[in-house]
N, C-alpha and C positions, 0 to 999 in steps of 0.2 A: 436411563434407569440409574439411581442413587446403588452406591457401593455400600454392603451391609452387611450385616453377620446371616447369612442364610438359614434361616428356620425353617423347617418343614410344617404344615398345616398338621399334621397328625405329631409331630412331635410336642409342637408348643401345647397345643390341646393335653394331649398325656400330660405335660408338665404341669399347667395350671388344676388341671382336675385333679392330680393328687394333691398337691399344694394345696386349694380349695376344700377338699375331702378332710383333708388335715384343717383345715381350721374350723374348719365348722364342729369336728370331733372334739377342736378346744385342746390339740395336742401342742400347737406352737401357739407363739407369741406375735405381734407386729415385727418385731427384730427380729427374729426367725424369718417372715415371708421378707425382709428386707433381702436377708444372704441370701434367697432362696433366688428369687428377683433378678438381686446382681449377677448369679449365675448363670441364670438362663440366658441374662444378657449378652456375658462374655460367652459361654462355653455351649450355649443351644440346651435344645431339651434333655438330654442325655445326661447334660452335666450339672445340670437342674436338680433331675430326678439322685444323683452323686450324690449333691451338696444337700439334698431334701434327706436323704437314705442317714448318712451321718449327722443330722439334726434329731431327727428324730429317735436313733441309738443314745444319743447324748442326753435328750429328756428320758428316754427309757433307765439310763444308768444314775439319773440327777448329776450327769457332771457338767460345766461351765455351756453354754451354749457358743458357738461357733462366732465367729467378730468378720465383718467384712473383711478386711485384711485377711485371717484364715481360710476364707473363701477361695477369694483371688488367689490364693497362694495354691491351695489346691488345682484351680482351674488353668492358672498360669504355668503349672507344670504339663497341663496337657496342650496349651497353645504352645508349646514349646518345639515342638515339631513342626506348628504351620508358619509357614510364612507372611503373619500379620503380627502387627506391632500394636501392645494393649498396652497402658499403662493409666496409674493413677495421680494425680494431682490436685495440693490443695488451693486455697483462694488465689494465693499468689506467686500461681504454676510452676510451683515445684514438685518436681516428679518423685512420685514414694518410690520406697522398695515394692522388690516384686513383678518386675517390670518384664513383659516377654522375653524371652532370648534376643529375638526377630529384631524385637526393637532397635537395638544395638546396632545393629548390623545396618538396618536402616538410615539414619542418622549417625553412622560411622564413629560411633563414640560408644565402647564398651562398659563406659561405667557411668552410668544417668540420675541416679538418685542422687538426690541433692541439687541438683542442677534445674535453670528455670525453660521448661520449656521455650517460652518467649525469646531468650538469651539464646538458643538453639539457632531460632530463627530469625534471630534480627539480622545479621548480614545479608541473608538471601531476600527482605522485605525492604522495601522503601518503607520509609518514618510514618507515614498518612497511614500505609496499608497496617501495617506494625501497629499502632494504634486501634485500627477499626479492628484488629483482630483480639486485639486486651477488652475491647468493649464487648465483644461477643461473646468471648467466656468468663467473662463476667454476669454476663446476663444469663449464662447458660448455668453457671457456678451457682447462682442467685435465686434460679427459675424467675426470671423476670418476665416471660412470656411464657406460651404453653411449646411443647414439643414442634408439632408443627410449624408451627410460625418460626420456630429457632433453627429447625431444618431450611426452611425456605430463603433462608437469611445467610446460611452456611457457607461465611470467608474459606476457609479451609475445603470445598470440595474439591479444588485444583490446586493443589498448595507448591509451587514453585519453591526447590529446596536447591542448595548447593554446598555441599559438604566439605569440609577444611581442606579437603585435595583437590578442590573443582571440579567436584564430579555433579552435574545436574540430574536432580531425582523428581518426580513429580508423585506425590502423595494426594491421598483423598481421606481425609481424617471425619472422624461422625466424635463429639464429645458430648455425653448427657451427664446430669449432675443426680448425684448417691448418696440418700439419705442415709449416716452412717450410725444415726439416734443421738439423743440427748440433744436436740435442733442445729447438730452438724450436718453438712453436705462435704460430699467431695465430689470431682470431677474424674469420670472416667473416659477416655478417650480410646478409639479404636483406630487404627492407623494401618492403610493400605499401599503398598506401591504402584501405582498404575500407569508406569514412567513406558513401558511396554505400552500398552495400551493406547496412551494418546499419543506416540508417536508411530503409533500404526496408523490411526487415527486421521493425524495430520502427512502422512506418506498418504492414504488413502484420496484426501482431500483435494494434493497438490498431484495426483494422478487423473484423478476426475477434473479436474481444471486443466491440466493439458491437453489430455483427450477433448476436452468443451471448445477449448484454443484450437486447436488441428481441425477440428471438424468445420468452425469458422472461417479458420483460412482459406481451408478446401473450397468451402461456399466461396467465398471472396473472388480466391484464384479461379473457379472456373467460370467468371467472370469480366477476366482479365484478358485482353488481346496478348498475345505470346512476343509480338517485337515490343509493343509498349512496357511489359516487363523487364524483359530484356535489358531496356533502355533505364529501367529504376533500378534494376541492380546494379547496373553499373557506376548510377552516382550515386546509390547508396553506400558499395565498398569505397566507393569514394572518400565517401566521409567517415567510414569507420576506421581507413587507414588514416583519414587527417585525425581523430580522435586518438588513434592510437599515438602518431607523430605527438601529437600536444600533449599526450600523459606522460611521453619518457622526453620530455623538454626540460632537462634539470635549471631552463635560464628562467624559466615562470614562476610566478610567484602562484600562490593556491588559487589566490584570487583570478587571476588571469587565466590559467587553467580551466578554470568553473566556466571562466565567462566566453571562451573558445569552443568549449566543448558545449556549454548550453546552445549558442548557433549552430553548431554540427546537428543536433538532437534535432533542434529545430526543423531544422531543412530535412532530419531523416522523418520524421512525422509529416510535415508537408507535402511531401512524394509520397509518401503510402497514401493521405487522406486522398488525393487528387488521384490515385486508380482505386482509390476505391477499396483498400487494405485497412480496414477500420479497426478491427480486430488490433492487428501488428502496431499501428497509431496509439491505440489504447496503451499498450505497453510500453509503448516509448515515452508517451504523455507522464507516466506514473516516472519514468527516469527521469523528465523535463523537470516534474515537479520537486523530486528529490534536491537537484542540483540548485535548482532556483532556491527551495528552503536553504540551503547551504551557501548561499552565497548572499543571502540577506541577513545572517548569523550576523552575532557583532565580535564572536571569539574565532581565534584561531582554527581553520581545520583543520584534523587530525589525521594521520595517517587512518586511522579505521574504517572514516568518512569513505577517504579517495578509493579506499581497497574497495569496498563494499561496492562505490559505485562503478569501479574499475568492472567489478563481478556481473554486476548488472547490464555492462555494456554490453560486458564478452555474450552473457545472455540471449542479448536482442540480437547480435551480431549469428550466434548457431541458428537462433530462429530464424533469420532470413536468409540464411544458407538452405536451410529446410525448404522454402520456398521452391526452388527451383529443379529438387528430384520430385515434389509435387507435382509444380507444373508440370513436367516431363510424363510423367504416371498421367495426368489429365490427357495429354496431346494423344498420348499412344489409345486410347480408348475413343478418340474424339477419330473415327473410320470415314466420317463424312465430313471432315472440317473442307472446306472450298481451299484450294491451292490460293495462295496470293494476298489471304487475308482484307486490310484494309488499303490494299494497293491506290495510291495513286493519293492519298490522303495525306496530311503531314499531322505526325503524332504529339508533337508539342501543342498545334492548336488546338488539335481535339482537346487534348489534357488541362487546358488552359480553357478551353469552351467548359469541361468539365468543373474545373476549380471555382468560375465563376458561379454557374448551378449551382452548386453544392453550399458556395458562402452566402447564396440569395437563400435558398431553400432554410439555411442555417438561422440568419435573421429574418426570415420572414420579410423580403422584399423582392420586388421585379426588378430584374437586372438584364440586359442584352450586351451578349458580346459579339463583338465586330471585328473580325481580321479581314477587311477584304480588300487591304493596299499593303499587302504582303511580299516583297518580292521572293519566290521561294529560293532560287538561287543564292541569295544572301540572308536567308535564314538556314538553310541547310552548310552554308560555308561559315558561318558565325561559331565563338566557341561555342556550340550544341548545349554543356551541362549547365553552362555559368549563364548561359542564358535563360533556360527552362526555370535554373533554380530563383533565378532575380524575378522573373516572369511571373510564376507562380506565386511570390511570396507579395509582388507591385499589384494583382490581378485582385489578391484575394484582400488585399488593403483596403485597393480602390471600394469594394462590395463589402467588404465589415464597416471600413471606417468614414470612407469616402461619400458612398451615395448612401440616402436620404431615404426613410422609410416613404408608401407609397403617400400615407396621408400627408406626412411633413412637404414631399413635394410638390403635391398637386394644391398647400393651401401657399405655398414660394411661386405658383405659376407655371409649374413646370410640369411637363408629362409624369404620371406616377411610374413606369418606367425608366431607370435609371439605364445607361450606358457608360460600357467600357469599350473603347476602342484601340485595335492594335495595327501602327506602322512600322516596317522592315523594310529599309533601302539599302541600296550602295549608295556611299555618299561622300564623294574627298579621297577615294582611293579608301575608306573605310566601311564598317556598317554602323547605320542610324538605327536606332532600337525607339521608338516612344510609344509611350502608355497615359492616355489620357480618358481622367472620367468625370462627367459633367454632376459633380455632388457639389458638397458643401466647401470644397476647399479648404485650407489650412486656417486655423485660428489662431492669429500670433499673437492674441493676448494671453491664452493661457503658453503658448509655446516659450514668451518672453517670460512668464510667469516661472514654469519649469526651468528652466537655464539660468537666470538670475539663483534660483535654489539650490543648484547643484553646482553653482560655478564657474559655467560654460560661457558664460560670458560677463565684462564687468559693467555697471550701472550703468556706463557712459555708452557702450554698446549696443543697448535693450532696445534700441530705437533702429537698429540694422538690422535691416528684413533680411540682406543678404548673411549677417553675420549668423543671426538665429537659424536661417536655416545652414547653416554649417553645421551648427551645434546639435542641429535635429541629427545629425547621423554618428554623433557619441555614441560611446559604450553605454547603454543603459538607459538612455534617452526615451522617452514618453510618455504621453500624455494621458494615456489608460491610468486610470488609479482605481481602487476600489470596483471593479467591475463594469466602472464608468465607459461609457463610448468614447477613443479618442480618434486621433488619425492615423493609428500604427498600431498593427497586429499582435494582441497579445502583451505589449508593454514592450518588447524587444527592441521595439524603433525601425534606423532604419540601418542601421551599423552592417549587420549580416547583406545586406544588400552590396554597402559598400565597400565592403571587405571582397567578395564575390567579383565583385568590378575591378576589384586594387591589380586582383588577382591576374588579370588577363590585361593589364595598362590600360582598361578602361577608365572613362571620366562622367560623370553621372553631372545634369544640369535639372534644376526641378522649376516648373513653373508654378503659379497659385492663384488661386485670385478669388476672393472670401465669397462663397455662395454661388459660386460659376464652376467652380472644378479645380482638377489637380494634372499638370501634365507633366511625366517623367521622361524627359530624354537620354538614352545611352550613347556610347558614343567607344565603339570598338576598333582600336588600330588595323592597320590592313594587314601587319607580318599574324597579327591572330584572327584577322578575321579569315583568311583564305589558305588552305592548306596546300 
């Protein structure tokens, strides 16, 4: 509902039927129902019948008839006690005398006449909005349009103000334009504060949005196997405390910051997508995206940047603490849960069966995963996070980037089901980790393409399969552009992998071969693989 001067239907009525009565009697003039007009505007029917009462004494006595200004001046004495802000202004918004009390107070500046409204509010407007706002009371100044049309148009219904001490006010201003005779106009404007209001408003809003969030998660969660949680919390703090470690790192530069903390994000979206925490993903996506904006910047970041998204972290960080006095509320009501849960099962491949689903389902392709030369002993003694998290991110590659929608394959000759298969050995006193999927394999012309562009390797190079793919696991590395399909998930490459691997004195070997597949070997020392 439009913020307005409130009339009562039996007021205005009374007003214009006297007013009416009176002219038809032939006791006023046009300039009479003018003041009469502008009164009922400002002051309601009450103040109507005032300004009607003392016109019509003034033709009874022949003395001067009443001037718009004398009007206001009256009526402005009785708006003096509310708290709205009325004032008048001519073509080029400068405010008369006469101006409410309120006004003042609003606009933090006690003495307004003479002064251009516009000049008020240029600090608080960007240049564009600043302008669209001179054009509309100009038109309105003008009656360039009719009422309507200029209401529906109306820059000023939200008007974002901030007053010379920085204090943020939020106003709703209605301005019509007052024939004042002799083919002048003025503008009179009514001005509300409704700075209360919309930030009820938006408290309202961002309470209903939590409540919508919790009630998803809930769904989410009791959904969720209670060890496989378990098991995401834990390398979720995981990465919150690496986030934290790399924000109070005074040795990084912003850039490097950004681009540590974007793979931590990463990996914390990847683990919620994979149980199925879609909700909580969503959240963290909108952090993802923040940071990647900020780090494709061509200017310095600012402190403001980092606080902000410092704020946002800590955010997702209370939400997924939240998490776990849910689940726990879930378990206690769950009277028939079966002791033992998914006994006997190992929860990585489920997880990893799931990520697969999930990235087929996502592109719209048939995908089959395979762990059935798994040795479990040396997937249970392997490092557990560093593997899940490489696992997850190689799995769901293979299935975005890797295999081949059903048509593209079956016109290549190939099953329209694609395959990702997973092996786990002991191997050398070590463990073997390989992930192999029978897709399209690596393209190293655009891969040579990309690396030439960013420098990763020099002209004479472009011709070393093995050099480029070194190059493939840079900072920033990939083949994704513009929404494009590439070979690497999301544009990130394959860095966060390798990093993950650095981490444990792992060594990563990648095979390829154009239109036959992709197969990724790990390769985990024994003092980390065996506890």
């Amino acid at each position: 509902m439009k913020i307005g001067v409130k009339l009562t239907v039996a007021t205005v009525a009374l007003g214009l039927l006297v007013t009416v009565a009176a002219l038809v009697s032939e006791r006023l003039g046009s300039a009479d129902f003018a003041v009469i007009l502008t009164a009922l505007i400002l002051g309601g029917g009450v103040s109507a019948l005032v300004v009607l009462g003392a016109v019509l004494v003034s033709r009874l006595r022949a003395k001067p008839v009443l001037t718009v200004m004398d009007a206001f001046q009256d009526v402005a004495a009785m708006k003096d006690s509310l708290r709205i802000g009325i004032f008048f202004m001519d073509g080029d918004y400068v405010i008369q005398d006469n101006y409410s009390r309120f006004l003042g107070e609003m606009l933090s500046d006690p003495d307004l006449k003479g002064k251009r409204f516009t000049d008020l509010l240029a600090p608080s407007m960007a240049k564009d909005d600043l302008d669209f706002m001179k054009s509309y009371l100009d038109m309105v100044f003008n009656r360039a349009h009719d009422a309507e049309t200029l209401s529906e148009i109306n820059p000023l219904n939200e008007l974002h103000y901030v007053d010379p001490s920085g204090v943020k006010k939020i106003f709703h201003c209605e301005p019509v334009s007052v024939d004042i005779g002799k083919g002048r106009n003025i503008t009179m404007v009514t001005m509300y504060d409704i700075t209360a209001k919309i930030e009820l408003q938006e408290k309202l809003r961002k309470e209903e949005k939590k409540r919508d969030s919790e009630m998803r998660n809930l769904f989410e969660l009791l959904q969720v196997d209670p060890s496989q949680f378990e098991s995401f919390r834990e390398d979720v703090e995981q990465e919150f405390a690496r986030v934290n470690g790399i924000m109070g790192n005074g040795k990084l530069s912003s850039n490097e910051i950004l681009a540590k903390i974007y793979d931590s994000v990463v990996a914390i979206r990847s683990n919620s997508v994979a149980l199925g925490l879609n909700n909580f993903a969503a959240g963290v996506q909108e952090v993802e995206t923040q940071i990647k904006k900020l780090k494709d910047r061509d200017e310095e970041v600012l402190f403001d940047d980092m606080l902000h998204l410092t704020i946002e972290v800590e955010r997702l960080a209370k939400e997924k603490d939240s998490f776990k006095l849910i689940l726990e509320r879930i378990q206690a009501f769950k009277v028939d849960d079966k002791a033992g849960g998914n006994t006997g099962k190992n929860f990585l491949l489920e997880l990893l069966n799931k990520t697969a689903g999930k990235a087929a389902a996502d592109t719209e392709k048939k995908v089959r995963f395979i762990a059935d030369d798994v040795d479990r002993e040396a997937l249970e003694k392997g490092p557990g996070r560093v593997m899940k998290e490489v696992l997850m991110q190689l799995v769901r590659n293979a299935v975005t980037h890797g295999v081949e929608p059903p048509d593209e394959r079956l016109s290549g000759g190939k099953d329209e089901t694609g395959t990702v298969r997973l092996f786990i050995k002991f191997f050398g006193g070590g463990i073997h980790v390989r992930l192999v999927d029978d897709g399209r394999g690596l393209d190293f012309d655009r891969i040579r393409e990309k690396a030439l562009r960013l420098n990763l390797v020099r002209p004479e190079e472009a011709d070393d399969k093995n050099r480029l793919l070194k190059a493939m696991f840079s900072l920033g590395f990939s083949t994704v552009e513009d929404g494009e399909g590439g070979r690497f998930f999301r544009g990130i490459g394959l860095n966060l992998v390798r990093d993950r691997v650095r981490e444990v004195h792992g060594r990563i070997k990648l095979q390829t071969e154009f239109g036959r597949g992709t197969a990724f070997n790990i390769f985990f020392p024994a003092e980390n693989a065996r506890s």
